[in-house]
N, CA, C and O of each residue as an XYZ file, in Angstrom:
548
protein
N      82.983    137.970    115.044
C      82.932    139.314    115.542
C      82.015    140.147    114.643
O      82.343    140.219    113.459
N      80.890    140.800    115.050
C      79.992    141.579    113.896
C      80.742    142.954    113.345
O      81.807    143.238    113.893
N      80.305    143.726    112.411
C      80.571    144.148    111.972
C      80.735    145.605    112.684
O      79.873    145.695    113.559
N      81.297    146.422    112.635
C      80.939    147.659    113.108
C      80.705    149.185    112.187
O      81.594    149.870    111.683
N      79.277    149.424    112.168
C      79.105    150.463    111.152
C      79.390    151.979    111.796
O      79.318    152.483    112.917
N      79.800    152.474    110.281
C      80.206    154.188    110.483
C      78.907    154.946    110.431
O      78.914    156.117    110.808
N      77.988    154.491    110.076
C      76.144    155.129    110.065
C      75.518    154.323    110.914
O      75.895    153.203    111.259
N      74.503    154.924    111.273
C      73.238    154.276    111.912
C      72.475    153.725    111.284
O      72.130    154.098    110.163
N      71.931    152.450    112.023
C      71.041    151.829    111.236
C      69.507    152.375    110.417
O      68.852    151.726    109.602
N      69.291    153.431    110.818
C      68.787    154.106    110.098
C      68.613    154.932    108.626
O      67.700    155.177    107.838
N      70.054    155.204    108.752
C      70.928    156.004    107.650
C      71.113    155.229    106.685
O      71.002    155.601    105.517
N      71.455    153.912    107.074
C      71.802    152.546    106.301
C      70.332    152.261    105.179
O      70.054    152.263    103.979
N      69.743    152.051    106.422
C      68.089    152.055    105.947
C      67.987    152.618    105.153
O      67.927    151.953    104.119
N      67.892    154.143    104.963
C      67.325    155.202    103.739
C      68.115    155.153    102.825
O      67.521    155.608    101.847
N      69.553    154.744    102.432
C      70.035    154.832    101.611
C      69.587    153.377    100.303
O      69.784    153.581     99.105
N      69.256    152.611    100.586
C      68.540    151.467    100.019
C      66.800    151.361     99.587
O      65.920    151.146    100.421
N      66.608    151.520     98.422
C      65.568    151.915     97.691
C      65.056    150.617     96.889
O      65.955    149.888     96.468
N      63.632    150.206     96.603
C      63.231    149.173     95.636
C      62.701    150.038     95.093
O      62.231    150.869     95.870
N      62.469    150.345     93.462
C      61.662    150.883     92.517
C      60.892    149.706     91.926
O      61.549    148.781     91.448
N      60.193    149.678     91.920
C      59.069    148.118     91.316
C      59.153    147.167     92.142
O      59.341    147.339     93.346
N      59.013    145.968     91.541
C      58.719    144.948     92.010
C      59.607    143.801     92.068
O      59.985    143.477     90.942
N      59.962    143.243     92.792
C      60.978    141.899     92.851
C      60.242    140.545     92.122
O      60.799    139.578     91.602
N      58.860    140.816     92.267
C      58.129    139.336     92.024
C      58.707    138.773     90.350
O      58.461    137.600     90.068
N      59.259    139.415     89.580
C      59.667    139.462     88.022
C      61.009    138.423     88.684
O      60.973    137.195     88.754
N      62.192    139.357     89.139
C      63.015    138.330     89.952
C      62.899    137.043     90.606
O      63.569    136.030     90.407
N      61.884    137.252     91.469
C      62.002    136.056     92.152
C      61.190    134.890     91.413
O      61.008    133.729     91.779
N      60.849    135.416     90.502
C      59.925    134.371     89.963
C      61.260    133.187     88.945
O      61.458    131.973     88.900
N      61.887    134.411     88.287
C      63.038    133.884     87.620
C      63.869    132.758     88.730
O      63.977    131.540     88.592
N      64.246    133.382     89.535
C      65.009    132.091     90.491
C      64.420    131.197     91.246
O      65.062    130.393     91.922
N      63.048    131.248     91.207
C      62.285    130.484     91.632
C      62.497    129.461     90.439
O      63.159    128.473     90.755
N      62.136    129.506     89.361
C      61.971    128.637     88.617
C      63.867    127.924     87.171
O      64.201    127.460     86.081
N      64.290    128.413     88.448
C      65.526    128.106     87.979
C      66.367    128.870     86.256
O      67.437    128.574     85.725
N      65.635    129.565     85.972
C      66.194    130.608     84.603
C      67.220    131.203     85.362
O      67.503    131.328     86.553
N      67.664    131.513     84.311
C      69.254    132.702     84.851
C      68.673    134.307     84.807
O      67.711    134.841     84.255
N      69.517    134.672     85.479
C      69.087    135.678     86.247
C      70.247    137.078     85.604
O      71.405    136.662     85.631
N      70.142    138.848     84.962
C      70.995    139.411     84.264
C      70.731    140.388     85.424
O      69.616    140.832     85.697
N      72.086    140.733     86.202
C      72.116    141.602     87.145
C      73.133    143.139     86.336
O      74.240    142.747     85.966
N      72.991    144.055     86.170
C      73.338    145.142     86.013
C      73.753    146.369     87.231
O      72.934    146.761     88.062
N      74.799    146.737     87.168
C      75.128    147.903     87.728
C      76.093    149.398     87.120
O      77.029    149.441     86.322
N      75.365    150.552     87.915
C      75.739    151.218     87.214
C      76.145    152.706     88.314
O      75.451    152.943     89.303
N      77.042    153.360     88.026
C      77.176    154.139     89.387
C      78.936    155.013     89.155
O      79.314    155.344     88.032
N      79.595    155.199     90.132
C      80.867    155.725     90.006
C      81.929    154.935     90.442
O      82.090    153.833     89.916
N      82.705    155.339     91.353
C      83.927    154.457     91.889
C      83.156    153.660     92.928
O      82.887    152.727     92.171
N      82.732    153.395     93.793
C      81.855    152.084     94.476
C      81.267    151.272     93.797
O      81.130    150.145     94.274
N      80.714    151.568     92.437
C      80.062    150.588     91.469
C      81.388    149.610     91.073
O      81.502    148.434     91.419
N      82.387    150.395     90.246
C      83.074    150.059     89.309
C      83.632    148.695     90.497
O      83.442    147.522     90.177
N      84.225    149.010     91.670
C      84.834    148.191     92.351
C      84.025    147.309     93.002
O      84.540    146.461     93.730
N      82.656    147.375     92.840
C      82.042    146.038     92.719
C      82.045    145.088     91.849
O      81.286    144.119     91.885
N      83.434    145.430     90.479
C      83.359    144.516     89.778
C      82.990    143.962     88.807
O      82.200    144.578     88.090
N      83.434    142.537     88.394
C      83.195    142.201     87.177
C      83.790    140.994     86.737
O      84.673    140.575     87.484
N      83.490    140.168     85.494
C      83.577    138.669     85.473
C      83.977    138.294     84.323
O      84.704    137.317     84.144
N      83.294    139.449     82.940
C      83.598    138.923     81.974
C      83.706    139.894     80.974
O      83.314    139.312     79.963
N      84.068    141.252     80.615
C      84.289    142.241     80.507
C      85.814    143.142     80.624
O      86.234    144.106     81.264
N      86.275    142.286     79.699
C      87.861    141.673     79.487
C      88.116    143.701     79.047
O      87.297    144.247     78.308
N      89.194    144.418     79.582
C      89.261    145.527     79.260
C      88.663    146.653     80.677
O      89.288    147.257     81.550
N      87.761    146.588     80.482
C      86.959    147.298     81.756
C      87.954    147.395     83.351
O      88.586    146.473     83.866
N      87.843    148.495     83.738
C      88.706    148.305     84.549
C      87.298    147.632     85.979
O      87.746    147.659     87.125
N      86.287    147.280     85.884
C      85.674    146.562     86.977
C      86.579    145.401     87.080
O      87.032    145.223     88.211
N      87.030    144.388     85.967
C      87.626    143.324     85.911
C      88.919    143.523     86.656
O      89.726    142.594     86.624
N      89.216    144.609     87.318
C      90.670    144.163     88.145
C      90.009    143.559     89.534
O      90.746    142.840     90.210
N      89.042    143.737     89.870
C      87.872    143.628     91.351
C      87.476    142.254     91.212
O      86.703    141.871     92.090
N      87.830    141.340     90.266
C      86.821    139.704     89.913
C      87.604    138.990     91.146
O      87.132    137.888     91.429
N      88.633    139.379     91.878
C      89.121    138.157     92.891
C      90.608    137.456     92.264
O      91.440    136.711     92.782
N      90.510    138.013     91.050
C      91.889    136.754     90.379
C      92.928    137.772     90.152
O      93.990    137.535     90.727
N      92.870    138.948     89.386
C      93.595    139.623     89.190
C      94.277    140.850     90.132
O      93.554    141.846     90.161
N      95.139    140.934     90.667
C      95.578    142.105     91.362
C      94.847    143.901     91.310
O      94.656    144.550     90.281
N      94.622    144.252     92.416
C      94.135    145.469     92.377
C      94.643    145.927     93.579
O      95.262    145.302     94.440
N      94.326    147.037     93.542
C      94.654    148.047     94.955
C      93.220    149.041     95.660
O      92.748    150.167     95.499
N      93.039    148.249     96.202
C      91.278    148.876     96.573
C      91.533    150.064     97.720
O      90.638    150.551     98.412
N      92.994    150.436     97.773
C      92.776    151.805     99.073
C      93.184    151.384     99.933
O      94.157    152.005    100.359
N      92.763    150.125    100.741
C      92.369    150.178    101.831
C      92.790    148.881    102.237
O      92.549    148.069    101.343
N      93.505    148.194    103.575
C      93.929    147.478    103.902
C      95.136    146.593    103.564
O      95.844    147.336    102.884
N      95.668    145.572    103.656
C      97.631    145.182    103.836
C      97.276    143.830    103.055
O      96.240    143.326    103.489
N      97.762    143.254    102.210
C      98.949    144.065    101.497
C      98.028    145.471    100.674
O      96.806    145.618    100.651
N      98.937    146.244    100.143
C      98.259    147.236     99.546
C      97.484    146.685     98.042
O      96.533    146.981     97.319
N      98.299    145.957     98.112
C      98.227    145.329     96.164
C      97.665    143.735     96.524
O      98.214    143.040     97.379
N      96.734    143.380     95.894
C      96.540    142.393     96.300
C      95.202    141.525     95.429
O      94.436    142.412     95.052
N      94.787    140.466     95.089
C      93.232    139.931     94.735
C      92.783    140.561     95.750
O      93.217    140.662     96.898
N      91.246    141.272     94.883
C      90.196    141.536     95.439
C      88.944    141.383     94.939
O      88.775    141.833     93.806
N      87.994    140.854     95.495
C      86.558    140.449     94.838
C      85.476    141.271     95.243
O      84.884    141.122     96.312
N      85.212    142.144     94.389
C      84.072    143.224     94.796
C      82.913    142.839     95.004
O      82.472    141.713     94.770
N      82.319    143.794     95.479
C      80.791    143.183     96.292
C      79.685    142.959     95.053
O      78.525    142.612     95.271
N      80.145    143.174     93.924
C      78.879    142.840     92.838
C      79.599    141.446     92.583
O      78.743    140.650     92.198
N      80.530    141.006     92.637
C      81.209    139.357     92.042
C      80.410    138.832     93.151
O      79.363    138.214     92.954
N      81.030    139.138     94.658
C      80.570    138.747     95.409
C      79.181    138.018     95.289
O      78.832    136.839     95.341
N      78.317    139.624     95.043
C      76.819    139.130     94.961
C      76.510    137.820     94.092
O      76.060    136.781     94.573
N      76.847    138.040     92.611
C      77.022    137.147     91.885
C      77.535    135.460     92.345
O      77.043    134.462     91.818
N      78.485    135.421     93.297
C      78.495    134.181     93.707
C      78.038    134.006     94.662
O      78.564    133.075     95.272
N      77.021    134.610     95.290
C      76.196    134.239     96.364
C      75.062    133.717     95.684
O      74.880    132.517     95.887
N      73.993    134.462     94.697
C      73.702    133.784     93.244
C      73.774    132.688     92.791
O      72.848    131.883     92.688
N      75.123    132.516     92.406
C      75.130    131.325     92.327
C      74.811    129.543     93.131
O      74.293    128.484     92.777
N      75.560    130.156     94.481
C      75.594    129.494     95.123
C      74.425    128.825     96.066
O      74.480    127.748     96.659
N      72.995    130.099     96.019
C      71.825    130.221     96.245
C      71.135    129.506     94.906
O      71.172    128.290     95.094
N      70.747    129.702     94.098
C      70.032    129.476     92.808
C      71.155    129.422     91.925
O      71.745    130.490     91.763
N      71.716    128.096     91.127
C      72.855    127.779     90.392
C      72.111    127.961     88.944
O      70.980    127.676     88.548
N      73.478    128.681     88.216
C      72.820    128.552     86.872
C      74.150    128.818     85.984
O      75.146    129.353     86.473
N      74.093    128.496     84.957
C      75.740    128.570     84.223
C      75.555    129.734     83.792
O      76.561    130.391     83.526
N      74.234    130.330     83.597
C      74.086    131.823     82.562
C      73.562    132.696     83.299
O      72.550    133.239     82.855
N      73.924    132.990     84.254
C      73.892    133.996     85.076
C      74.868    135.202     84.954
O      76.062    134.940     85.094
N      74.472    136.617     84.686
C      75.038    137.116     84.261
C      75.254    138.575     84.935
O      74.258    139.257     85.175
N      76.846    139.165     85.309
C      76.655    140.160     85.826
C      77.634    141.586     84.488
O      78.430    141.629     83.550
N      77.015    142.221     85.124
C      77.099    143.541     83.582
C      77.882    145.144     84.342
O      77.068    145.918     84.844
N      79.175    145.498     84.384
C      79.187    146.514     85.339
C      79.435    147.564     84.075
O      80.005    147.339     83.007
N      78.764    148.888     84.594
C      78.387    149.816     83.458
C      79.172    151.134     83.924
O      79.392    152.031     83.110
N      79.642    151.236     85.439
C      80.156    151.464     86.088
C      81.500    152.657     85.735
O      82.424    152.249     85.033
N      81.523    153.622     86.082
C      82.643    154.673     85.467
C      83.460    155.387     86.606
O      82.937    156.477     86.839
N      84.454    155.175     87.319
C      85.018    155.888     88.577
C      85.102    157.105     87.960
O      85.066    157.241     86.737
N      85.253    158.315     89.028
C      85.382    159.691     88.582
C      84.187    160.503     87.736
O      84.076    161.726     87.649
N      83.283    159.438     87.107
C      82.000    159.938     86.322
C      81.007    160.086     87.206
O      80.652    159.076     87.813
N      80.315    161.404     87.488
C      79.193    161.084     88.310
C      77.812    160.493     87.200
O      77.799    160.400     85.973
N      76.853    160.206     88.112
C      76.008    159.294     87.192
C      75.248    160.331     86.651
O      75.078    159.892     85.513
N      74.646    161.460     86.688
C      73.982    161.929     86.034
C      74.721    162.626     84.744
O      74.179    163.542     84.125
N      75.850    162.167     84.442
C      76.012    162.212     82.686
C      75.617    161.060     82.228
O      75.794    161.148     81.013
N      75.040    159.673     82.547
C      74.560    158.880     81.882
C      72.942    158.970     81.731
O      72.197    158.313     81.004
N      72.702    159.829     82.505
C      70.668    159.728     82.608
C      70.115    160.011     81.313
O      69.162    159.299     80.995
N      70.684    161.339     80.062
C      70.215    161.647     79.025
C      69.802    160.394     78.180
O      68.733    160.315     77.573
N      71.066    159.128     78.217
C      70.997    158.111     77.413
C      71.442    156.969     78.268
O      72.424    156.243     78.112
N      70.210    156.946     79.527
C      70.761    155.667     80.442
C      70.797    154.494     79.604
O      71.807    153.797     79.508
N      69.415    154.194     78.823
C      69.543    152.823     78.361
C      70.630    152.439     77.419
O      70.746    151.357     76.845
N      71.412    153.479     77.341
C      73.155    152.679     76.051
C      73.936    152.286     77.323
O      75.046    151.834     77.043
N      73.697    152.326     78.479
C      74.519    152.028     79.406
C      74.213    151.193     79.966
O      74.901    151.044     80.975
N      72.818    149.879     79.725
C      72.688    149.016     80.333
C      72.348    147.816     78.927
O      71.898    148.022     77.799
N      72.739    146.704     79.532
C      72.382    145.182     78.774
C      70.691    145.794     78.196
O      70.216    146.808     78.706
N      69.984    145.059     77.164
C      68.780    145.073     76.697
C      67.920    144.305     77.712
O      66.824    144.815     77.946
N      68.332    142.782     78.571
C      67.458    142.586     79.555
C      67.868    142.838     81.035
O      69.043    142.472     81.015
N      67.702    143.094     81.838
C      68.392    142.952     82.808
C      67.572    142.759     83.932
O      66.570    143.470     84.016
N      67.832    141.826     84.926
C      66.824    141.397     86.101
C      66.465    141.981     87.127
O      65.382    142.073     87.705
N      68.115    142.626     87.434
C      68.283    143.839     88.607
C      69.429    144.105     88.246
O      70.452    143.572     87.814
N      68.731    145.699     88.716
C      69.552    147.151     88.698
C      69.962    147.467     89.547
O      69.079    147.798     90.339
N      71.428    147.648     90.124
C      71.909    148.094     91.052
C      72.305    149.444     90.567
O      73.200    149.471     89.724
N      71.650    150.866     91.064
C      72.415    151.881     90.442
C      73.192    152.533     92.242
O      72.560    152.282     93.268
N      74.315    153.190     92.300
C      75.241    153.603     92.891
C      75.124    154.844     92.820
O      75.958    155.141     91.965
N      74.586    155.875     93.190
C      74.693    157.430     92.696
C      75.571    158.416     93.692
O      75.474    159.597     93.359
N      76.178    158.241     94.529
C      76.909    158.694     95.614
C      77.988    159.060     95.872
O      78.273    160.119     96.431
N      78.882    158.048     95.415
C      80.148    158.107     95.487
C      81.518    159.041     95.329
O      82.624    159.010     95.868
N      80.582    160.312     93.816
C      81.387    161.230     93.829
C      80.719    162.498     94.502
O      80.697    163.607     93.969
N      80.047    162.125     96.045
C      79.577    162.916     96.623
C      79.471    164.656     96.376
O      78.872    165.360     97.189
């Protein structure tokens, strides 16, 4: 059954942005290196998750541990956010043991208190940037 969206495919459209270039990326999974995905954003970021970042509350979103995402039965339940997700699609596309995902992610924070000193808020390399700026509309 497909999906059914609350926007138009249009709306969908503009909200999704490339700044540079992918060819840095794809070159990496082309040639089998591991790949450092970063995200950074408010409550939609954070609940995209996290893998290895023991403390962080992204790590209730990895799929193993219980969370309560809002929305759907049971209320309490494993849930695997769409950045794990991504991450094991990643994997499962281009395998690599050191593949790495980084959530920088703050619910309730909007992102422009991190812009003064974005780079303390991200890994030193990172492949792709997912930033989230929306959420606390």
């Amino acid at each position: 059954m497909p999906h059914t969206f609350r926007l138009h495919r249009e709306a969908r459209e503009r909200g999704v942005a490339v700044a540079g270039s992918v060819s840095t990326l794809s070159a990496r999974l082309s040639a089998r290196a591991p790949v450092s995905i970063a995200v950074l954003g408010s409550s939609v970021a954070e609940q995209g998750g996290c893998n290895r970042q023991a403390g962080k509350e992204c790590q209730r979103f990895d799929g193993v541990e219980y969370a309560k995402p809002g929305w759907g039965r049971p209320p309490k339940r494993p849930f695997k956010g769409w950045a794990v997700r991504l991450l094991d699609w990643l994997n499962e596309s281009w395998p690599h043991e050191q593949h790495t995902l980084y959530n920088g992610a703050q619910s309730a924070t909007p992102l422009h208190t991190a812009l003064p000193c974005l780079f303390s808020f991200l890994p030193p390399q990172s492949d792709l940037v997912i930033i989230e700026p929306m959420s606390m509309g």
